[in-house]
N, C-alpha and C positions, 0 to 999 in steps of 0.2 A: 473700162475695168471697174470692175465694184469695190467698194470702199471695204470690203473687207480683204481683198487679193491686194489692195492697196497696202494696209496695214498689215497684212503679213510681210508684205517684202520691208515695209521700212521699219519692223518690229526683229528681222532677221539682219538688217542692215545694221541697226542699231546693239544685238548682240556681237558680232562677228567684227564690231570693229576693232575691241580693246585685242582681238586673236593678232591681229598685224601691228607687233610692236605698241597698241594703242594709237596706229595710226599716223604715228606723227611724222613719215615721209609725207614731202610734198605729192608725191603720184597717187598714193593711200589714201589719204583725204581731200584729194583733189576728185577721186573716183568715187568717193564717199558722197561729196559735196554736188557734184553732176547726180548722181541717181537723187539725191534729195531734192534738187532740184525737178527734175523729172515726174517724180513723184507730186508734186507741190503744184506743177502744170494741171497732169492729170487730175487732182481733185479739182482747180478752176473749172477745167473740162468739162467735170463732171458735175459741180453745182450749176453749169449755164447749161447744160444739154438735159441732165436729169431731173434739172429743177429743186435743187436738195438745198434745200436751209443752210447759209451759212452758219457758224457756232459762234456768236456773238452776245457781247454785256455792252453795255453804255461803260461800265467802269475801267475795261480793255484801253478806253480811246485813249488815257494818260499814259500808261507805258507807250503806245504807239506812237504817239504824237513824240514823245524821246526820243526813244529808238528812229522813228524815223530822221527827227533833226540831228543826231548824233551820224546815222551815216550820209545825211547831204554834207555836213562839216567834213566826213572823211574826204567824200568825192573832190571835196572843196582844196582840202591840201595835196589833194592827187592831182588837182587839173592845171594846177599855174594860176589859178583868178587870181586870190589874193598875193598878197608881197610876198615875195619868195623868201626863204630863209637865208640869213647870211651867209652862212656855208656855201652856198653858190655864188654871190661874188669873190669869196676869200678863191673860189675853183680857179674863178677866171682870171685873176690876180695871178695863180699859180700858175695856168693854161698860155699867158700871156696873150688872151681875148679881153674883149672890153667889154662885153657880156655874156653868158650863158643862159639860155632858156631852162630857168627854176622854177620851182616850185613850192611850196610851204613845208611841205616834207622832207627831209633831209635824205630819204632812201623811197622816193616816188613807187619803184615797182614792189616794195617789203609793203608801203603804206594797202596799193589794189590786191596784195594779194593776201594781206589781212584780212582785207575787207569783204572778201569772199570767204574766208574763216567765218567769219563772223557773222555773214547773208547765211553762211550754212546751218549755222547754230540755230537762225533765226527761223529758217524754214524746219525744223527740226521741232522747233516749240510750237509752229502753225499747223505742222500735221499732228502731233501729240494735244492739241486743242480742239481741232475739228473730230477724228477718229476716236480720241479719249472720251467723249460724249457718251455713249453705247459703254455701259458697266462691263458687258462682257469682252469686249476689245479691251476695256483697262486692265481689268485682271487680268487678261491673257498676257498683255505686254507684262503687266509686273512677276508673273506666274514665270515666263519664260526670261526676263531680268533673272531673277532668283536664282534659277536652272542653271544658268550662262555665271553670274558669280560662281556659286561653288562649284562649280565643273573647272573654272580658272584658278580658284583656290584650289582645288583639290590635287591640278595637273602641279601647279608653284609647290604646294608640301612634297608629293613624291621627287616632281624636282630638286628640292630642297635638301631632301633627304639622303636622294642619290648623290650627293658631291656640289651640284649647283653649278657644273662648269657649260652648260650650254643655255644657251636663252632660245625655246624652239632650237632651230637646225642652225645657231650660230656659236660660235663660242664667245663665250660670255666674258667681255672687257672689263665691267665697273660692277660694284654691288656683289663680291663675288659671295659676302658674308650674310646678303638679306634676300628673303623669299622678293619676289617683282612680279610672279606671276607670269604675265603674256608684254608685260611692261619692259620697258628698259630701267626706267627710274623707279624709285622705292616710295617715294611722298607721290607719285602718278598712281601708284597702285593701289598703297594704304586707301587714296580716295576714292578707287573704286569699288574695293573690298568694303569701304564705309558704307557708299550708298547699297551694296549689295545687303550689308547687314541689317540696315533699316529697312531696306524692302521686305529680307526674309523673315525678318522678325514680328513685323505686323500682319504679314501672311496668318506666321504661324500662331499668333495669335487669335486671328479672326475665324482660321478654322478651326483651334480646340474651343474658340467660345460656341461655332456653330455644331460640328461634333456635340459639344456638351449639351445642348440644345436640344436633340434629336436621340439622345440618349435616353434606354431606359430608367426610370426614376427610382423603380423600386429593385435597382440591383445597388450594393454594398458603394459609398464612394469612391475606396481604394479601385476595387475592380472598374468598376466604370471611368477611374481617370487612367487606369491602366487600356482603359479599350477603347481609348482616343487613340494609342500610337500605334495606325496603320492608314493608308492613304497616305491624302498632302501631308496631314500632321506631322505622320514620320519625315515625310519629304523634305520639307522645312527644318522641323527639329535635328534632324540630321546635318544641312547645308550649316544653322546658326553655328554652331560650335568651330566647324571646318573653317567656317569664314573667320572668326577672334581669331586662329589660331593663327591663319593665314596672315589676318592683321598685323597680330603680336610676332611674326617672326617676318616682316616687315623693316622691324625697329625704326620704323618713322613715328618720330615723338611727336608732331605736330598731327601726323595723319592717325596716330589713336588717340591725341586730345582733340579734334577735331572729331574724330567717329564719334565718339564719347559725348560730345556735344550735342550731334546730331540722335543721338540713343535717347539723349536726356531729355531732348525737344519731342522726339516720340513719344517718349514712355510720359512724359509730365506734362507738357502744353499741350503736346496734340491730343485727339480725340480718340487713338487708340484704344486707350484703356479709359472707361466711362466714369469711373467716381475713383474719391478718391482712397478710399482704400485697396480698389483693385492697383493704384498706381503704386502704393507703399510697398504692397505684397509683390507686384510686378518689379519694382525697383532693388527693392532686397534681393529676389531671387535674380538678378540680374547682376548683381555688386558678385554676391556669394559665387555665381559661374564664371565672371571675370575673375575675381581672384582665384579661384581655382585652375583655369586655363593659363592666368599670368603666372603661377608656381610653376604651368609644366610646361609653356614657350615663350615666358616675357624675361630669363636673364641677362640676354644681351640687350635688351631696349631697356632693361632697368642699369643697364653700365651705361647706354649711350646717355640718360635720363640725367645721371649722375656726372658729367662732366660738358664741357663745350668744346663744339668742333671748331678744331684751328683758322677754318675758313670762316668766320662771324659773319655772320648777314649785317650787322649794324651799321659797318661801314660801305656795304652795300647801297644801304635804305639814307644814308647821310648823303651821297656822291648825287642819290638819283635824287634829292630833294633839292640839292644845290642844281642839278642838270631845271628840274621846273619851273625854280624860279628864277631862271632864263628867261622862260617863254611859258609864264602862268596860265594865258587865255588859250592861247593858239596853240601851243602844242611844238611836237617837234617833227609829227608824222605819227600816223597811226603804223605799227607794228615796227619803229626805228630803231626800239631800244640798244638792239645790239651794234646799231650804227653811232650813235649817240654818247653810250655811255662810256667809249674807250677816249672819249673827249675832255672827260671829267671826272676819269679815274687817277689818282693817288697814290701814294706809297704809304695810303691807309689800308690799302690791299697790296700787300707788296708779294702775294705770289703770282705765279704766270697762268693760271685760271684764265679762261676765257669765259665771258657770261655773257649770256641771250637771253636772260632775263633779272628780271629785278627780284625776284622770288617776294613778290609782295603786287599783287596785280592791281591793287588800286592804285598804290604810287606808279605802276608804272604807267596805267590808262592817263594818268595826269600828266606824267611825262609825255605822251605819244599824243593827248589831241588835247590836254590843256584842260584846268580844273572844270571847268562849267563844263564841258562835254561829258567826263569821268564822272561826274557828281548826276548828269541824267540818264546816262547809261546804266548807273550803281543804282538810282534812284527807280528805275525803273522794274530791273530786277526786284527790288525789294516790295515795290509795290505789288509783284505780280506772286512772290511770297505769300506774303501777309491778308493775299486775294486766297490764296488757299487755307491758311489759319482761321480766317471768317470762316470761311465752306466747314471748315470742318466742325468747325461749332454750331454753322444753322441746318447740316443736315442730322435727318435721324434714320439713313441708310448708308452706306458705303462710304462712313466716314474717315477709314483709314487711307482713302486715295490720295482726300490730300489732305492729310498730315503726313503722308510718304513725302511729299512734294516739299512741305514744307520744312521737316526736318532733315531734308537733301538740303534744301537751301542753308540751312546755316550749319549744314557740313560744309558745303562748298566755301560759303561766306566769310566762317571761320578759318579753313584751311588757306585760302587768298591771304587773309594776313603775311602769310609766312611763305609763299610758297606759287608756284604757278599751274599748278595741275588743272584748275578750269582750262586754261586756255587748248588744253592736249584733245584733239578732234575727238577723240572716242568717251574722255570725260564731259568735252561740252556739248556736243550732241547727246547725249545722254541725259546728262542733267538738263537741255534745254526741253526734250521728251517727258520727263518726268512732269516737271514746271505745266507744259502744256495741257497734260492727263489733268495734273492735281487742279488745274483752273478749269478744265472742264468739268470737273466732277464737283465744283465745289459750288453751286447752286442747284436747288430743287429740279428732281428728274420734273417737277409736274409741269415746267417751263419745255416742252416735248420739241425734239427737234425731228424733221423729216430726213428718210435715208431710205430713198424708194430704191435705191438698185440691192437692197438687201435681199 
């Protein structure tokens, strides 16, 4: 198969996830996670039989070198090596056995089947690194990213509009007040309406600067910035707006200060816009459309904005800090949380809620495999960030690919504070694709890589 039949299908794989719920059935992303896999064969295949350059830096080997210690330590509380958890004497104690075959995890089959969560994520950012090479596979993926946002915003408004009682072909349980999209959750969606609107927004930038480009010079400015809107221009500028609005009737506070973040990482740090008064002018006009879009769908996220939900997350974020330092190093199991924290909940939370997560994913990574693991896991990611921040400063072509990347990342980064939406299959294969692109693109094309089956 050629690496571009490749990336098509894991480029449609990658749209078409957030359509099923975002995924987050076990069978969904389990089917998600097998094709990635598959995929991820197939290019070995193909570098050993076609002879095609791996997509490699020397600077790579430090996130890997993490990543990879981080999941031998999973494998580690999966397999029984080290001393098991107390919870399985306290079983046998219960069981009246004098021992049970344990493990360091406190939920063994939650810990393996995380961890192919998260091999999926992994192969996700491997093929978005190899295939993100080739500028025109990038922008295909980010062109059809784009597309696939506001076509999900677009279906959530009319949804929204019409009553909001069915989610797809289900009737709609929870959220019956806020746009979701193809989502179940509302802070899932916001984050991906986020990274849709960074993506579409540096699109539509880059094509009205190259539109203006290509422009006649001796016709009137007015006219000629009037006869940029047709093509992608319109394309884009059409999706940008659909997407805020989509955002703002969201009312996830965290997921438009998080967006918000991620805009400001674009439009100011990244390399989108080139000096700095194109970022002032860029910046204004971008305040002035947000407030005009928040007058005509941000009331109800300006009432959520204005008060706190009865359920606080702080006594959430207290329970799961006393659950770590438990077991500071080691952990309690990768993916336990929801096994774990009914152990060390309170009548600081005295409703009957049930929670599957910590809605704060760095405490909960330290909960599940213990700070040193959570700090090179976190560590790594950032590194493979701030690998795109550099690129987009030392190139002087296709520099918004990765500054797309990078101001996902601390949309993503951001939003984690408060919230679990990375961990949702269709958010972290996504954002791991993204990552991958922005790190391929973010050294000199003249460093040329082979890709004979083209």
């Amino acid at each position: 198969m050629t690496m571009q039949r490749i990336w098509a299908v894991f480029a449609g794989l990658i749209m078409l996830m957030p359509l099923a719920f975002g995924s987050y059935a076990p069978w969904l992303w389990s089917l998600g996670g097998i094709i990635i896999a598959a995929l991820t064969l197939l290019l070995a295949r193909r570098s050993v039989k076609a002879d095609a350059d791996i997509v490699w830096r020397r600077v790579l080997w430090l996130p890997l070198i993490l990543f990879t210690g981080v999941t031998l330590w999973i494998l580690i509380q999966y397999s029984g090596i080290g001393p098991a958890h107390p919870i399985w004497s306290l079983a046998a104690d219960a069981l009246g056995e004098k021992t049970l075959a344990g493990s360091m995890s406190i939920a063994p089959q939650s810990t393996l089947v995380s961890l192919i969560r998260l091999l999926s994520f992994a192969g996700a950012f491997w093929i978005g690194l190899q295939g993100g090479r080739d500028r025109d596979r990038a922008f295909q993926f980010l062109r059809w990213f784009s597309y696939a946002s506001g076509a999900y915003a677009l279906y959530g408004l009319i949804n929204f509009v019409a009553g909001n009682e069915y989610l797809l072909w289900r009737v709609r349980e929870a959220y019956l007040g806020d746009l979701t999209g193809t989502f179940v959750n509302r802070n899932s969606y916001a984050t991906f309406a986020g990274l849709g609107l960074i993506t579409a927004t540096a699109l539509l930038i880059q094509e009205v600067r190259r539109a203006w480009r290509i422009a006649d010079p001796s016709v009137p400015k007015l006219a000629r910035a009037l006869g940029l809107l047709r093509g992608e221009v319109a394309i884009q500028a059409t999706i940008v707006p659909i997407l805020i609005m989509a955002l703002l009737q969201s009312h996830s506070r965290m997921g438009v200060f998080s967006s918000a973040c991620g805009m400001a990482a674009l439009l100011i740090i990244g390399r989108v816009v080139r000096t700095a008064r194109g970022r002032m002018i860029g910046g204004g006009i971008a305040v002035l459309v947000a407030i005009a879009l928040f007058a005509v769908s941000g009331d109800m996220l300006a009432e959520r904005i204005g008060h706190t939900e009865s359920n606080d997350r702080l006594p959430i974020f207290a329970l799961t800090i006393k659950a770590i330092e438990t077991a500071p190093l080691g952990g309690h199991g990768y993916g336990s949380f929801a096994n774990v924290f009914p152990m060390f909940r309170d009548m600081t939370l005295p409703n009957s809620s049930v929670y599957g997560f910590a809605h704060d994913t760095y405490l909960e990574l330290a909960l599940e495999i213990g700070l040193p693991a959570a700090v090179a896991l976190t560590f790594a990611v950032a590194w493979l960030s701030a690998l795109c921040l550099i690129g987009a400063y030392r190139r002087n072509r296709d520099e918004i690919i990765p500054s797309i990347a990078f101001a996902s990342a601390i949309l993503i980064g951001t939003h984690a504070l408060l919230d679990f939406s990375v961990q949702m299959p269709a958010i972290g294969c996504l954002f791991a694709a993204l990552l991958g692109i922005g790190n391929a693109q973010a050294w000199s094309m003249k460093r040329t890589v082979r890709d004979s089956a083209e």
